[in-house]
N, C-alpha and C positions, 0 to 999 in steps of 0.2 A: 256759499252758493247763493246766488239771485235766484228770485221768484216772481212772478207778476202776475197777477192778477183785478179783474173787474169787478168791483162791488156795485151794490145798489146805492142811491143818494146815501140814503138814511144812514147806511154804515159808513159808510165814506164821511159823515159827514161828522160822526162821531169821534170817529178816528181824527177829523183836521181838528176838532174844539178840545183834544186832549183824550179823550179815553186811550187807557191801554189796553183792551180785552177786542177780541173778535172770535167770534165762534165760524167755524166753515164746516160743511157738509165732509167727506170721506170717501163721497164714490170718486175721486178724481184721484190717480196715481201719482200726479204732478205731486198735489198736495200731500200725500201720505209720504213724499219723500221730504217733508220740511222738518228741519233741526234745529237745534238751538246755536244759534250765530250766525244764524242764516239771514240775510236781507230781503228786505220785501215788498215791490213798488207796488202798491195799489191806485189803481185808475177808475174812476167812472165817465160812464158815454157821458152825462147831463152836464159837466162841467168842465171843463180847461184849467184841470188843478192835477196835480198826481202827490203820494204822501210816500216816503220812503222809510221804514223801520227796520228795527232787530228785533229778533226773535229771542227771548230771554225766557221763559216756560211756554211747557206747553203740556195742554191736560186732552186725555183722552177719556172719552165716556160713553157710553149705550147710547144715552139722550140727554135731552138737555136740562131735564132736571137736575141729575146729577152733575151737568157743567156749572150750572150756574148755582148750585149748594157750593161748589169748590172753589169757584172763581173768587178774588176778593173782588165786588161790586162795588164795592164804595171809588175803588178806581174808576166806575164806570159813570159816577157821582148817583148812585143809587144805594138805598138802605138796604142791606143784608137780608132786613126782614121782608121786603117786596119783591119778592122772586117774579109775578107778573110784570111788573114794571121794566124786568130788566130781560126781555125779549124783544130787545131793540131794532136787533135786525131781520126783524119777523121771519127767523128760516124756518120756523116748524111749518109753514104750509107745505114747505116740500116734501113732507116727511107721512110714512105713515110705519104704524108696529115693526112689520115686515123690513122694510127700507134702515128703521133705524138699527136693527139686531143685525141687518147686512154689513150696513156702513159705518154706522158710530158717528161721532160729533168731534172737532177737535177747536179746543180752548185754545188759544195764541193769547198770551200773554208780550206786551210791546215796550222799546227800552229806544231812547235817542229819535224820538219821531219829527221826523222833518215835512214839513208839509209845504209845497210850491202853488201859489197863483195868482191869476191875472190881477192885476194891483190898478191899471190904466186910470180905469174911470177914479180911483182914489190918490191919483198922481200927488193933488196938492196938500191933499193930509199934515198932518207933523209928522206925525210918526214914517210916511214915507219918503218925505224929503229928507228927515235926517238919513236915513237910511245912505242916501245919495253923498252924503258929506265926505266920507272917505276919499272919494273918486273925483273929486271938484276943486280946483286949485281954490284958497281962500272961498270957503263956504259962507260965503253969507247968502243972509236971507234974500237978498234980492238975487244975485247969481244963481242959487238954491231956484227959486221960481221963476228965473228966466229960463231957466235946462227944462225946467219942469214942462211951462209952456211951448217951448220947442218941438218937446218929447209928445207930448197931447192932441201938436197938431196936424203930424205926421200920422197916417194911415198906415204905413210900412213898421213903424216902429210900434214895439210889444214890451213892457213891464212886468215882470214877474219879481214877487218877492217871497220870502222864504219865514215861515216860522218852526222856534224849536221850540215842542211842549207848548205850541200856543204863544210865545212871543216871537216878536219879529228881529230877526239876526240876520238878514242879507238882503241884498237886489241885484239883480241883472237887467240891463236894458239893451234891445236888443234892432235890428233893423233889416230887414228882409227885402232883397232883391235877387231878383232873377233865381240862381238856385243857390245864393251864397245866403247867412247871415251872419252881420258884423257886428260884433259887441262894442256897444258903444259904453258902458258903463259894468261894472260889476265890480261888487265892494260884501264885505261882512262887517258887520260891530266886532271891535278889538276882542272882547270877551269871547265872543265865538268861533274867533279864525282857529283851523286845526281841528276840527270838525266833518272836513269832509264837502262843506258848503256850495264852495265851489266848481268842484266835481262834480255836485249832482245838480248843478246847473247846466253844467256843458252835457250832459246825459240829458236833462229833461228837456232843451235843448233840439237834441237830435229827436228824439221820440213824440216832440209835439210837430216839427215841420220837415216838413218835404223838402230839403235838401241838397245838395253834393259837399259844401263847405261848411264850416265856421271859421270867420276872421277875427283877427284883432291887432290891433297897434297896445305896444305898449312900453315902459319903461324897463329900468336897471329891477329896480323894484318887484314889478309884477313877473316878469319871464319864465321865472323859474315856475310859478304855477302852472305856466300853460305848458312849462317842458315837462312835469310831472302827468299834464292830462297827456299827453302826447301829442301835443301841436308840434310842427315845422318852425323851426326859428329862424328868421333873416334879419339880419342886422342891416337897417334902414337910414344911419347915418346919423348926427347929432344935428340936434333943436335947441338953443339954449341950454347950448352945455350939458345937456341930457341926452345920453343915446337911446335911439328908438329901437321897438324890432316889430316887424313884420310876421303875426302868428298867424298857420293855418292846418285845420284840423281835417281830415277828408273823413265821408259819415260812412267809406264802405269800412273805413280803418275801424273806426269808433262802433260802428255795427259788429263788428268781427270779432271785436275785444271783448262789447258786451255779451256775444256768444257765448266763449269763453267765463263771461263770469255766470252765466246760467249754465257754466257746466255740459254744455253741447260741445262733444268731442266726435266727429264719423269714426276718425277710427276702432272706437271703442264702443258704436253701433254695433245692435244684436246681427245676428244672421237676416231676418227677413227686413232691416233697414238697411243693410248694407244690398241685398239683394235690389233694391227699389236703387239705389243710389247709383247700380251700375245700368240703369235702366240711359242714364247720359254716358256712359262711358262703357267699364266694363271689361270683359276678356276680349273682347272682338277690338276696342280700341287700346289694351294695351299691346294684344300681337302685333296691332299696324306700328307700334312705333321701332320694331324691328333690331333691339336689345340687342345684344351684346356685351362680350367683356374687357371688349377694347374702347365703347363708345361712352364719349360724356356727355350729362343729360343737362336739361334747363325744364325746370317747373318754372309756367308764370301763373302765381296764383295757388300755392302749394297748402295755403290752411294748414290745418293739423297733421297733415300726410297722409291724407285717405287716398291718393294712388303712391304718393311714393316710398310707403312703407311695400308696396309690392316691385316698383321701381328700382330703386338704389340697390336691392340686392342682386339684380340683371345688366349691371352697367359698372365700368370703372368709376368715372367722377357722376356724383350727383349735387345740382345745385339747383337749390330753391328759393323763390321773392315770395314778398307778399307785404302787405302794407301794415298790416295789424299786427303791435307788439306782443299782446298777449298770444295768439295765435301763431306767432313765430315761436316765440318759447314753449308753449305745449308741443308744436312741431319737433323741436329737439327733444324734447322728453320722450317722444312715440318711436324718434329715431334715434337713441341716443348709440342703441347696439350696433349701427351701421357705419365705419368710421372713414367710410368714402363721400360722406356726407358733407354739405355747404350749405347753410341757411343764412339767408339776407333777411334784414326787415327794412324794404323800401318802395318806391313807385318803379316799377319798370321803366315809365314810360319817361325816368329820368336819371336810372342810377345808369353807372358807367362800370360796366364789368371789366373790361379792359381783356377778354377773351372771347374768343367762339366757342360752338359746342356745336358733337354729332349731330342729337337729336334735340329739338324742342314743342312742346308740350303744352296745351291748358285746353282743361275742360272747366265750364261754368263759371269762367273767370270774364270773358270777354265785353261782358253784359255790362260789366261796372267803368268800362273803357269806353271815351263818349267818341275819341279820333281814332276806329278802327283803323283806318289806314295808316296813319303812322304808326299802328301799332305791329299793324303786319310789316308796315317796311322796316319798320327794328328787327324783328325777327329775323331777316332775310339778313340785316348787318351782320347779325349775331350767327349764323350757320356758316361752319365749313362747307366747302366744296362739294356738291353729293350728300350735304348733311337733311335731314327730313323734320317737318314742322307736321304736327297732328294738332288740331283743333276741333273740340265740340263747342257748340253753342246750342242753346237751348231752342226747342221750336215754339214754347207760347211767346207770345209776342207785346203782355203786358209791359207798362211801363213802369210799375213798382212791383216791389215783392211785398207782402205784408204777412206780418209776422204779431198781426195781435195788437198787442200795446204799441208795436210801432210801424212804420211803411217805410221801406228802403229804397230810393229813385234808381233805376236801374237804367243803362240806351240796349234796347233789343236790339239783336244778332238776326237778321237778313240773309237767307243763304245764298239769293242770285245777289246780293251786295257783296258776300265775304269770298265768292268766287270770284267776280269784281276785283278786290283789291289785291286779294294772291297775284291774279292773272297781271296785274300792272304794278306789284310789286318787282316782277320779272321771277320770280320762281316756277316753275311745273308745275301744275295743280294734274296730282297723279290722280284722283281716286275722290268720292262722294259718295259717303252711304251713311244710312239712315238706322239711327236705334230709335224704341218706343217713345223716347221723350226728345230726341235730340239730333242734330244733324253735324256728321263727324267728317273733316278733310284732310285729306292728303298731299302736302306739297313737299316738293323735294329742292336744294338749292341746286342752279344749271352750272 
């Protein structure tokens, strides 16, 4: 399970120069849920760095006398004997008698700490140009400092390098336009490929910028790591006897997965989270999609199957898309007992199902869809005769969602727009009504 969390400078800053101890307060459930193997981004607002570790002990205590009697300090490069000294991340001002017998104190002990940041203004270092040598045909020094100054003078373009335990094991360079960014470079030292590296490059990645893509060109060589993060692979033709390919990662996909790895499942929400959940959908929009046991269904947008583990048991065929691999596979897990069941992991707005269906469906999916219109006019391809399309979209009208450590770019849902596009899709728009959070429609194909 992933974790994330906001530190203050001072710890943050302990953690990037090596320490492996952190102490965290208790009254937070999040945190009372943390185990050992457990992964853990820590971020702070003051700086454009984030550090990722494992969780390898962990001590509970009243207070923090007792953490820090238990703790080995010398990890923390502190003498056993200076217990003052090693209150580093000054958390007893939050604390008083009361608060600590409530809450308790919990010791994280830290194992594999990777730590990511901005590198730019130290572009022409040694230490970070070699860095670069992996990824630079014949590295030499002058080549080496021509990329260098390239990279420097570019405003668009961003450097981030990575240390493990305090040395330096990777770089990414990266280039930011419009809502894409295109990895122009990303390399690790031989010693530390296999690591995990760069992974949590294409994560730190998503969760420092705003968004829809990540690109990249690459060779025979590299591909396979971007088909393990789950880029899109297109084979781009040969360059000097080298074939190219064309990668691309979409951020709702890689948001969705990261979901997933923090363990956020709806279906397996309490009672009063599911009850909030149907506050967009709900029994009112599943009666509209008007079920049966003769009819086949289409989820766009089906996540873990928080409607259509209520769905697929009211319909002959059930089949569901969605872009996020990890979130397809949990989805099979939630529906594994239903065997009228069909899960895709793809884009709607480009796989080729090669069938129609009765009924089609999505709630809270539409947001992450920039050409509503061709998306309706797909659906309309996709229905039989008399077959019925239900749509909620959400009624705030922000343009991100944010989620904390990260902000996901979203296109808002318009309801005099998405009547609009039904209406000249050529469909019937039967019906418009409104739940607490959301605005839910009705079209039928003519």
């Amino acid at each position: 399970m992933t974790h994330c969390m906001n530190l203050e400078l001072s710890a943050f800053l302990k953690i990037a120069n090596g320490s492996k101890t952190i102490e965290l307060r208790l009254n937070d459930k999040k945190r009372q849920k943390i185990n050992i193997g457990d992964r853990i981004e820590f971020r702070c607002s003051e700086i454009n760095s984030v550090i990722f570790a494992e969780v390898i002990k962990l001590h509970k205590f009243l207070d923090f006398e007792q953490l820090y009697k238990a703790l080995p300090l010398e990890k923390c490069g502190y003498s056993k004997n200076d217990l003052k000294s090693a209150h580093y991340t000054d958390m007893e001002k939050y604390y008083i008698k009361e608060q600590i017998k409530k809450y308790g104190v919990l010791g994280i002990e830290l194992s594999k700490i990777t730590a990511v940041a901005d590198v730019k203004v130290s572009l022409f270092d040694y230490e970070i140009l070699a860095l670069m040598k992996p990824s630079v045909y014949d590295p030499t020094p002058e080549r080496l400092k021509r990329r260098a100054e390239k990279y420097s003078a570019d405003k668009n373009i961003f450097v981030y390098a990575c240390k493990i335990d305090g040395v330096y094991a990777g770089i990414v360079v990266l280039k930011t336009e419009n809502d894409t960014a295109e990895i122009l470079d990303i390399a690790v030292k031989p010693e530390y490929r296999k690591h995990g590296i760069g992974s949590k490059f294409i994560d730190f990645i998503f969760t420092q910028f705003l968004i829809d893509t990540i690109t990249a060109e690459t060779d025979d060589e590299a591909v396979e790591f971007y088909k393990r993060c789950g880029f899109t692979i297109t084979s781009v033709g040969e360059f000097c006897d080298t074939k190219r390919y064309f990668c691309k990662l979409s951020s709702v996909s890689k948001h969705y997965d990261l979901l997933i790895d923090e363990n956020n499942d709806p279906v397996h929400d309490p009672e009063p989270l599911r009850e909030y959940m149907d506050k967009w959908d709900g029994r009112q929009f599943i009666d509209s999609l008007q079920l049966t046991k003769e009819k086949s269904v289409l989820e766009i947008g089906v996540g873990t199957g928080r409607l259509a583990v209520r769905v697929a048991p009211e319909c002959r065929e059930f089949c569901g898309i969605d872009l996020s691999p990890k979130t397809v596979k949990r989805a099979k897990e939630n529906l594994k007992e239903q065997t009228n069941v069909t899960l895709v992991c793809g884009d709607f707005m480009s796989y080729e199902f090669g069938r129609k269906f009765d009924v089609i469906y999505s709630s809270l999916t539409f947001m992450h869809i920039r050409d509503k219109q061709a998306a309706i006019n797909k659906v309309r391809s996709l229905l039989n005769i008399g077959g019925r399309f239900v749509l909620s979209i959400d009624k705030n009208q922000s343009d991100t969602i944010d989620y904390g450590t990260r902000k996901i770019k979203i296109y808002p849902d318009n309801k005099e727009d998405i009547v609009k596009y039904i209406t000249q899709s050529g469909m019937n728009l039967m019906k418009v009504f409104e739940t607490d959070f959301a605005f839910v429609f009705i079209a039928e194909m003519k």
